[in-house]
C-alpha positions as CSV (number, residue, x, y, z in Angstrom):
1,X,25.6,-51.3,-14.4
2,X,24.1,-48.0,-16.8
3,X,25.4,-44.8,-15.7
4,X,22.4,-43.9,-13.6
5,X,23.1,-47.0,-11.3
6,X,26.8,-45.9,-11.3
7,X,26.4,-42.6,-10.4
8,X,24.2,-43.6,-7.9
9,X,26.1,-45.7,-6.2
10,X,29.2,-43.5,-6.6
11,X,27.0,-40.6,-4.9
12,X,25.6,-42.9,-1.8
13,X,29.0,-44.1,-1.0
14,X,30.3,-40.4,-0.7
15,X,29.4,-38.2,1.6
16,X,28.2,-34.5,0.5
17,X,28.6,-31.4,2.6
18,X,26.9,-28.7,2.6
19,X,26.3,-24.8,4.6
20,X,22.8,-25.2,4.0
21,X,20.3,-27.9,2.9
22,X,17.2,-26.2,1.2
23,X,14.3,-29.1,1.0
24,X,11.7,-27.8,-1.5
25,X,12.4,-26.1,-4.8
26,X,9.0,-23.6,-4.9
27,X,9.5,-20.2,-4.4
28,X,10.3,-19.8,-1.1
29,X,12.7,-22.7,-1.6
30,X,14.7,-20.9,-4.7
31,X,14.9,-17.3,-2.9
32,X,15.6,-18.9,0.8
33,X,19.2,-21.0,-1.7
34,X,19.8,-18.0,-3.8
35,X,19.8,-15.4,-0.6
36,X,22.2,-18.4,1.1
37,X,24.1,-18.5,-2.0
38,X,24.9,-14.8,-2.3
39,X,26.3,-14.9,1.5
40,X,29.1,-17.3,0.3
41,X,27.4,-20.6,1.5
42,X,27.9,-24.0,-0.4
43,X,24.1,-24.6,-0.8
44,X,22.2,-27.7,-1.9
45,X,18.2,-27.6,-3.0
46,X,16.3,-31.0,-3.3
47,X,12.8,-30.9,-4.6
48,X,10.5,-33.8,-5.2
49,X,9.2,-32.8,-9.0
50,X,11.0,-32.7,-11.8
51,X,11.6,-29.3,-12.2
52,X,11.7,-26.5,-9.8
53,X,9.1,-24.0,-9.5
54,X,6.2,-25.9,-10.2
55,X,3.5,-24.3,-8.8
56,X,4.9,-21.3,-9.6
57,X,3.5,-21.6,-13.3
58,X,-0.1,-21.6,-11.7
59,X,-0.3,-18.4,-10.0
60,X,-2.2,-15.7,-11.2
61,X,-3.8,-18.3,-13.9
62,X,-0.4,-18.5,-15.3
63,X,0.8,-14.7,-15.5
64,X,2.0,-15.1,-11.9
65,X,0.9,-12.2,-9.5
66,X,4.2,-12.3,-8.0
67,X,3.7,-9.0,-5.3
68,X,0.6,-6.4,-4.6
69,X,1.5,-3.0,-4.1
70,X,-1.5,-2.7,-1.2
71,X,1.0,-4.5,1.6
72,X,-0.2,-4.5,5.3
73,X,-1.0,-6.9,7.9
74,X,-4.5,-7.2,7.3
75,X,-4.3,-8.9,3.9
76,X,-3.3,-12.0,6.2
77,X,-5.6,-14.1,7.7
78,X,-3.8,-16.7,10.4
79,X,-3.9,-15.7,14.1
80,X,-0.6,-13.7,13.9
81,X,-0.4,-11.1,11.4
82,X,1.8,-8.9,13.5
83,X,4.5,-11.5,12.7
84,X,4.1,-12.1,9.4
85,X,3.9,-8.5,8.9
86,X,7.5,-8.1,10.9
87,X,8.9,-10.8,8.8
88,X,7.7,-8.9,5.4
89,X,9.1,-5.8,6.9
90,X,12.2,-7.4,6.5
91,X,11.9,-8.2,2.5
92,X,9.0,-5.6,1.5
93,X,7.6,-5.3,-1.8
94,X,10.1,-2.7,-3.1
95,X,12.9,-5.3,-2.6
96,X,11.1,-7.8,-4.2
97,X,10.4,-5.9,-6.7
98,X,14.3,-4.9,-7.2
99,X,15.2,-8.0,-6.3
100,X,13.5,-9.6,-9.7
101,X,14.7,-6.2,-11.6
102,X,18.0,-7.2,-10.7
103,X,17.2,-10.6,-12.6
104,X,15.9,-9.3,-15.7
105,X,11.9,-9.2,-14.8
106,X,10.3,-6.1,-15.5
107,X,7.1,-5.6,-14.1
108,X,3.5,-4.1,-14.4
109,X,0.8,-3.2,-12.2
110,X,-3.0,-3.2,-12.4
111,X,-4.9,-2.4,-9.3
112,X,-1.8,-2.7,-7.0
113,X,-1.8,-6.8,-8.9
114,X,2.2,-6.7,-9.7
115,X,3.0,-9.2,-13.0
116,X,5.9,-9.9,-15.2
117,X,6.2,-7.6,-18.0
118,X,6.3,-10.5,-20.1
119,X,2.7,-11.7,-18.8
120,X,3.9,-15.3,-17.9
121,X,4.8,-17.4,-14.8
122,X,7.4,-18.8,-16.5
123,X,9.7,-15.7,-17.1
124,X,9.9,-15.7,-13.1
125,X,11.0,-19.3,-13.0
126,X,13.3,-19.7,-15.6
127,X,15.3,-16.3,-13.9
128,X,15.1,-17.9,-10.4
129,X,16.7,-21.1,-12.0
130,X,19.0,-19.3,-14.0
131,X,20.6,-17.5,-10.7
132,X,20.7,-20.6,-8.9
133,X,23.3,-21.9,-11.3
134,X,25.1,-18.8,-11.6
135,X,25.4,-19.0,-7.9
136,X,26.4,-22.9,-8.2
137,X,23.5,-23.9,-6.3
138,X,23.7,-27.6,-6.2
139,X,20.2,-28.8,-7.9
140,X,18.4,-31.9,-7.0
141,X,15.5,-32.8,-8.6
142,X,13.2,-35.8,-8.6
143,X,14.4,-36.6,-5.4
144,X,12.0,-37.1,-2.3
145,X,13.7,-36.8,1.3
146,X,12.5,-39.2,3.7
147,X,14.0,-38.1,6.7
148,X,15.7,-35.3,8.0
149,X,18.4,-36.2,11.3
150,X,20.6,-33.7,13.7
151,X,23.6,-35.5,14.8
152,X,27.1,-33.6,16.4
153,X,25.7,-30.0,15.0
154,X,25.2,-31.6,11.7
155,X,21.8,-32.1,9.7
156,X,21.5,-35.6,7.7
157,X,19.3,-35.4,5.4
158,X,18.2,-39.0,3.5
159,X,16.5,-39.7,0.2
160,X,15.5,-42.1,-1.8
161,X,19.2,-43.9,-2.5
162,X,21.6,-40.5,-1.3
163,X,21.9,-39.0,1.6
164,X,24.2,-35.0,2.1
165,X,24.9,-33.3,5.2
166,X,24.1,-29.6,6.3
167,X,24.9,-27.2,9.0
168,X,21.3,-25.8,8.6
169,X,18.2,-27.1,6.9
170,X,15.6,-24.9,6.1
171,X,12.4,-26.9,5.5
172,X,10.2,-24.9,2.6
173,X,8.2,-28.1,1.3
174,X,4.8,-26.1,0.8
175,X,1.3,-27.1,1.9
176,X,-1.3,-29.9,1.1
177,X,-2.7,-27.1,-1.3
178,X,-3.0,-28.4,-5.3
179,X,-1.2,-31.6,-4.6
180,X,-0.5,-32.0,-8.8
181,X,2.2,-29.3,-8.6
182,X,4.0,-31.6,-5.5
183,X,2.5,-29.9,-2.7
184,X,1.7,-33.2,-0.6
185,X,2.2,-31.9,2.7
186,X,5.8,-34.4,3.4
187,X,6.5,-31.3,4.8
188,X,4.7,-31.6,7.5
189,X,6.2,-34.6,8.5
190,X,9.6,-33.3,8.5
191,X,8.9,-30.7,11.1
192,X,6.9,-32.6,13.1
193,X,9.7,-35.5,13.4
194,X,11.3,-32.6,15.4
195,X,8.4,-31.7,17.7
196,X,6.9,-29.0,15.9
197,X,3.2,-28.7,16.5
198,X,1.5,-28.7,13.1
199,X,-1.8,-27.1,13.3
200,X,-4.4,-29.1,10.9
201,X,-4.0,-27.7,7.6
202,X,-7.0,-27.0,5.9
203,X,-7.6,-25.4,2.5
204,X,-7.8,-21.9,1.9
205,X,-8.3,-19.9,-1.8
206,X,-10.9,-22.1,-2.8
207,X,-14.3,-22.5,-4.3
208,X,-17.4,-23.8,-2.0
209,X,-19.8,-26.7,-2.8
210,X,-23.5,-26.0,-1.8
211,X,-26.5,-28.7,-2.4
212,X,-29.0,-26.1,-3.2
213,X,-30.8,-27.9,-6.3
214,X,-31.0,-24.6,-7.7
215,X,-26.7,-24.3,-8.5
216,X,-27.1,-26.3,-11.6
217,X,-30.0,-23.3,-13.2
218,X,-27.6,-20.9,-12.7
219,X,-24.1,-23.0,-13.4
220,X,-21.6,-21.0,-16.1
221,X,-22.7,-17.6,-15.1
222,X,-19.9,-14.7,-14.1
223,X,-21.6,-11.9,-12.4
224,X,-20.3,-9.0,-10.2
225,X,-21.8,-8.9,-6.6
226,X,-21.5,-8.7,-2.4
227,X,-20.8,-12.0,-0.9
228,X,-21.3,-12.3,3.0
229,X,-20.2,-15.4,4.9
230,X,-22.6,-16.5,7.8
231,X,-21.8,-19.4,9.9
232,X,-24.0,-20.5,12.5
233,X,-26.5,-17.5,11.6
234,X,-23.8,-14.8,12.7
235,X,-22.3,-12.7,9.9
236,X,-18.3,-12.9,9.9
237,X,-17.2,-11.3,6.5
238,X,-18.0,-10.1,3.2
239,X,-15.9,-9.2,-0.3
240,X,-17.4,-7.7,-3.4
241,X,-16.3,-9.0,-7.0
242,X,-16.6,-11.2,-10.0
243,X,-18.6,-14.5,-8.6
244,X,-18.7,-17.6,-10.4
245,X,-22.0,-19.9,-10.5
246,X,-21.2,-23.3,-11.1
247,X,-23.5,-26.7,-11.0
248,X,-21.6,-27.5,-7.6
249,X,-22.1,-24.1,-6.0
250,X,-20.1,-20.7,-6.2
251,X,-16.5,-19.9,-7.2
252,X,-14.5,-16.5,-8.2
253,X,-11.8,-14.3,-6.0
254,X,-14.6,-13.2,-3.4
255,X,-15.1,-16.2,-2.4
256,X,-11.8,-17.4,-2.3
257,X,-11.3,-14.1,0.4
258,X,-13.7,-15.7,2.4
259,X,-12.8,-19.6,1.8
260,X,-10.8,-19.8,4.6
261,X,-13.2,-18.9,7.7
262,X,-15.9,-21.6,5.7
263,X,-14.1,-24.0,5.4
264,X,-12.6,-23.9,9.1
265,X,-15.8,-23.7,10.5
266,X,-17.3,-26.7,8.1
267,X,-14.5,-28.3,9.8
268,X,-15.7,-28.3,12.8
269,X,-19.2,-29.0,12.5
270,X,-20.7,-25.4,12.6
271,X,-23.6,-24.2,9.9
272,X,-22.2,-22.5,7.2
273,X,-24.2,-19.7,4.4
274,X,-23.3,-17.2,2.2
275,X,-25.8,-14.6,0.6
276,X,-25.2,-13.5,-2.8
277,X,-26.1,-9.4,-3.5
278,X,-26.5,-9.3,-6.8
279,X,-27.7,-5.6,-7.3
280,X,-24.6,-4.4,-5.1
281,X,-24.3,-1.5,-7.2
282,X,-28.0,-0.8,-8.2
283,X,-29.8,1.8,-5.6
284,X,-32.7,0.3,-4.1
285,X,-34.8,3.1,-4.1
286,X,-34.1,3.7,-8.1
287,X,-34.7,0.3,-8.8
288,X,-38.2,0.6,-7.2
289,X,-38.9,3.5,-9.2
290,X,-37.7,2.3,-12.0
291,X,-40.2,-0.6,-12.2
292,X,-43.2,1.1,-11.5
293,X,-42.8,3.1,-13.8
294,X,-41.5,0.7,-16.9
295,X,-44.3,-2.3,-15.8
296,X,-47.0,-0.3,-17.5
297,X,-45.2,0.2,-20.6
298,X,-43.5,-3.5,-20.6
299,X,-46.6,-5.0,-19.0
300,X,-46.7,-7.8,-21.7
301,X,-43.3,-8.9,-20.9
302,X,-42.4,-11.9,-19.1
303,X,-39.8,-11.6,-16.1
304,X,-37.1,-12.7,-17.6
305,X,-37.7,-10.3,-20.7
306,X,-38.7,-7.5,-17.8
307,X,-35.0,-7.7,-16.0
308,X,-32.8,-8.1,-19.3
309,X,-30.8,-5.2,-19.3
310,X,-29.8,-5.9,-15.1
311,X,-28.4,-9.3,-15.0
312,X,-27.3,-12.6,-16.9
313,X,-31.3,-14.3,-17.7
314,X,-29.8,-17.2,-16.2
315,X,-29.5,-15.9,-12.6
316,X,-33.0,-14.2,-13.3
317,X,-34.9,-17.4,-13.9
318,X,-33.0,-19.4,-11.6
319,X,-33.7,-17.2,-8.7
320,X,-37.5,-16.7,-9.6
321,X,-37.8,-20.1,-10.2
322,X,-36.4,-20.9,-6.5
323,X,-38.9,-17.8,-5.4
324,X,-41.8,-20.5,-7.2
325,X,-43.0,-17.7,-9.7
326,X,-44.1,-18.4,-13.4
327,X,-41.3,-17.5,-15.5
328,X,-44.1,-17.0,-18.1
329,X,-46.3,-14.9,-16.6
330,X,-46.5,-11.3,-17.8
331,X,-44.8,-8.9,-15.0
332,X,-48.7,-7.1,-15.3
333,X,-49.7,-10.2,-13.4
334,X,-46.8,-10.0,-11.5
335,X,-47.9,-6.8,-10.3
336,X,-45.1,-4.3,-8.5
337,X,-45.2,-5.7,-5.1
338,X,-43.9,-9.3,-6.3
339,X,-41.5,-7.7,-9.1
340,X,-39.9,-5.7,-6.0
341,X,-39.6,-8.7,-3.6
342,X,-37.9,-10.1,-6.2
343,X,-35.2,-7.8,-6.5
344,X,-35.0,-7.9,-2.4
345,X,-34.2,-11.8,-3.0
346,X,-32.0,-11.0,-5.6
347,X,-30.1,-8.7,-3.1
348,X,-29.6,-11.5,-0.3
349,X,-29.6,-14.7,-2.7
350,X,-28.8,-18.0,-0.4
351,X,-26.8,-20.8,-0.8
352,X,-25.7,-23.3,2.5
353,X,-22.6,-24.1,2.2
354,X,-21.8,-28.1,2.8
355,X,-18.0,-28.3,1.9
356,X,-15.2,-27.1,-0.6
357,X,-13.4,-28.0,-3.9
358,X,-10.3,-29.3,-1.6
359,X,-7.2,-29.4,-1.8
360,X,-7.0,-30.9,-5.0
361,X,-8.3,-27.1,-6.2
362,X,-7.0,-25.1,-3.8
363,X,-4.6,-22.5,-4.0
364,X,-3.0,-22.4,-0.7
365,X,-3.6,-23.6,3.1
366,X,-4.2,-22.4,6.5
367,X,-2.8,-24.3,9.4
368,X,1.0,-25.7,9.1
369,X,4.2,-25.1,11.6
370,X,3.2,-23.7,14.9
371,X,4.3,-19.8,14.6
372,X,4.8,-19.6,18.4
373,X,7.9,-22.5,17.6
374,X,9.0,-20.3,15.0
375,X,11.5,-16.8,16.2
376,X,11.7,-14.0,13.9
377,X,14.8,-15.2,11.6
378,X,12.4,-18.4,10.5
379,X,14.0,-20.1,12.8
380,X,13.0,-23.0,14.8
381,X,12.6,-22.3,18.5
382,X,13.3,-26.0,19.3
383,X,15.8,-27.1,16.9
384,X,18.8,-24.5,16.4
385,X,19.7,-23.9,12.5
386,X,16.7,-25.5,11.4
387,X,14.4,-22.8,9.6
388,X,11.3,-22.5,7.5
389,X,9.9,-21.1,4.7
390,X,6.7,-20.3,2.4
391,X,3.7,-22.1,3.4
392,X,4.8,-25.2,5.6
393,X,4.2,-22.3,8.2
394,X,0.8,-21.4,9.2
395,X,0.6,-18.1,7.1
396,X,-2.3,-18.0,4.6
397,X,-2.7,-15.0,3.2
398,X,-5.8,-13.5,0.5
399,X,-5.8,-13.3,-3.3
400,X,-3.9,-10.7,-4.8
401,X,0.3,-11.6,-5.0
402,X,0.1,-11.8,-1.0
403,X,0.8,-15.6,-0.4
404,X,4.1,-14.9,-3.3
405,X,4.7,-11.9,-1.0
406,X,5.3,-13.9,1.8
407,X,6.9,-16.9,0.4
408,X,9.7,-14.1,-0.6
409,X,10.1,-12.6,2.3
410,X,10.2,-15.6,4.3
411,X,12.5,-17.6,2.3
412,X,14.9,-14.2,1.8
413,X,14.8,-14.0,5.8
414,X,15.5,-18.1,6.4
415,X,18.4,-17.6,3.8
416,X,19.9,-15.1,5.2
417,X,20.2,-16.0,8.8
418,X,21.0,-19.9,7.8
419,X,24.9,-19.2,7.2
């Protein structure tokens, strides 16, 4: 028998006993063991990958936006704000923010955007792992838990080969959101096998897919602009930012803000459209003016040529193009009329919206754990010392450090009212 089979077999045939069981080893999952830790509780973690933290590495395209200084209810978008807002109240930004000081991560801001000092993800994991085992967290990693029981007061929770007992479980698996980093929804499962009501997760933070023929024209382009969501013809929202044009459709943080109401309403057969303002910051009236009275002196130039100096010549010939007019034409031709309806299009530019990138792409969910089963420790209104953190729940919120926000605040509050 090698040592892995030994130990093995020595560790099933014992039985392991824990305070608190933490199943999921993202953020929420490290804060939820550390605050658990801190109160004197023997606490276990068991995550799935390899290493904890995972997605953690991901966020903020690797410099991890960790907290926003702009904190209120509103950067939330599930049905109740007012309770993830109480349970934020409870960790706010300023003690997260001395809560990682107190672990060696200085910080900087930029635009209410909080990041490491060091400018990488991985300064916040590797001080998160490093107070787990000051603690004496007990660490499990590459260990999948197949079933969680409740037996005499007592949690059993089963893996793959061991099994360890718990007073309390909190359950802070994450979402179906960018599978690759572990986020496979299990979960879900968990809490359900308890009668939780899981409301369908669906994906949130991500980029849309259109089938207008005209994406691939203006595919690589980053422009600034107004994007306003439509779904079955009535306007819902709009955010104003850097856009990505891509040969499936349109990406960037405004239309991650407005993902979520998309793709819920994709999901249940309603018709979706977004309108693109690409001239958000240019004064219709000036533009006018400003034409009529360059078209005499640049008469001999072509449209593209005519509207250099305003946008990308990609996004100009791929919008007259889809307007049918001769990108060869002299703007004389044109004539001022045309040249100004042109303009108007390029102010209310139209895409229908058939789907999303997934979850494969995205960065976090809506939907999860019921919130009405949930009271305002994290704990389970069905199940007593069973608790949940980070985005299991159904808490999605937008770009910016907000989802981190709450996966902190959460798993601080389910780890401190587990022991």
């Amino acid at each position: 028998m090698n040592s892995y089979k030994h130990t093995a077999a020595k560790e099933a045939s014992q039985k392991f006993f824990y305070d608190c069981a933490v199943i999921g080893g993202g953020a929420s999952g490290m804060i939820a063991a550390i605050t658990a830790a801190r109160k004197g509780a023997k606490v276990v973690l068991i995550e799935h990958n390899k290493k904890l933290g995972t997605k953690l590495l991901q966020t903020g395209n690797g410099k991890c936006n960790f907290t926003n200084l702009y904190m209120s209810s509103q950067m939330y978008q599930n049905e109740d704000t007012e309770f993830v807002q109480n349970i934020i109240d409870k960790f706010n930004v300023s003690d997260t923010l001395k809560f990682f000081k107190e672990l060696g991560i200085f910080y900087n801001e930029r635009g209410g955007y909080v990041y490491p000092h060091s400018g990488t993800a991985a300064s916040v994991q590797e001080a998160l792992i490093f107070e787990l085992g000051r603690l004496n967290v007990k660490v499990k990693t590459d260990f999948i838990v197949t079933a969680i029981e409740k037996k005499d007061n007592r949690f059993i929770i089963k893996t793959e080969g061991f099994f360890y007992e718990a007073s309390s479980v909190i359950i802070a698996a994450g979402s179906k959101a960018s599978p690759k980093t572990g986020s496979d929804g299990s979960g879900y499962n968990l809490a359900a096998n308890f009668g939780h009501t899981i409301i369908k997760p669906l994906p949130a933070l991500v980029q849309l897919v259109s089938d207008m023929k005209y994406c691939a024209n203006l595919s690589g382009v980053r422009s600034t602009g107004n994007i306003s969501l439509y779904v079955d013809s009535e306007f819902i929202l709009s955010d104003y930012g850097e856009i990505q044009y891509t040969d499936y459709g349109i990406s960037g943080i405004p239309v991650f803000q407005i993902s979520r109401y998309a793709v819920k309403a994709l999901d249940v057969h309603k018709k979706v459209s977004v309108t693109v303002d690409m001239l958000a910051d240019i004064d219709r009236k000036d533009l006018y003016k400003d034409i009529e009275k360059r078209i005499t002196a640049d008469k001999n130039k072509n449209i593209e040529q005519f509207f250099a100096g305003i946008l990308n010549k990609k996004l100009i010939c791929g919008t007259a193009k889809a307007m049918g007019l001769d990108l060869n034409a002299p703007v004389k031709d044109i004539g001022v009329q045309k040249l100004c309806e042109f303009t108007d299009n390029l102010r209310k530019f139209k895409f229908d919206i058939t789907g999303s990138k997934g979850f494969d792409t995205a960065q976090v969910c809506q939907g999860g754990v019921n919130l009405n089963e949930i009271n305002h420790n994290m704990e389970s209104k069905l199940i007593k010392n069973l608790f949940f953190a980070g985005e299991i729940a159904d808490v999605d919120g937008r770009c910016g450090g907000y989802n981190l926000q709450w996966a902190w605040s959460s798993g601080y509050v389910a780890g401190l009212n587990s022991v």
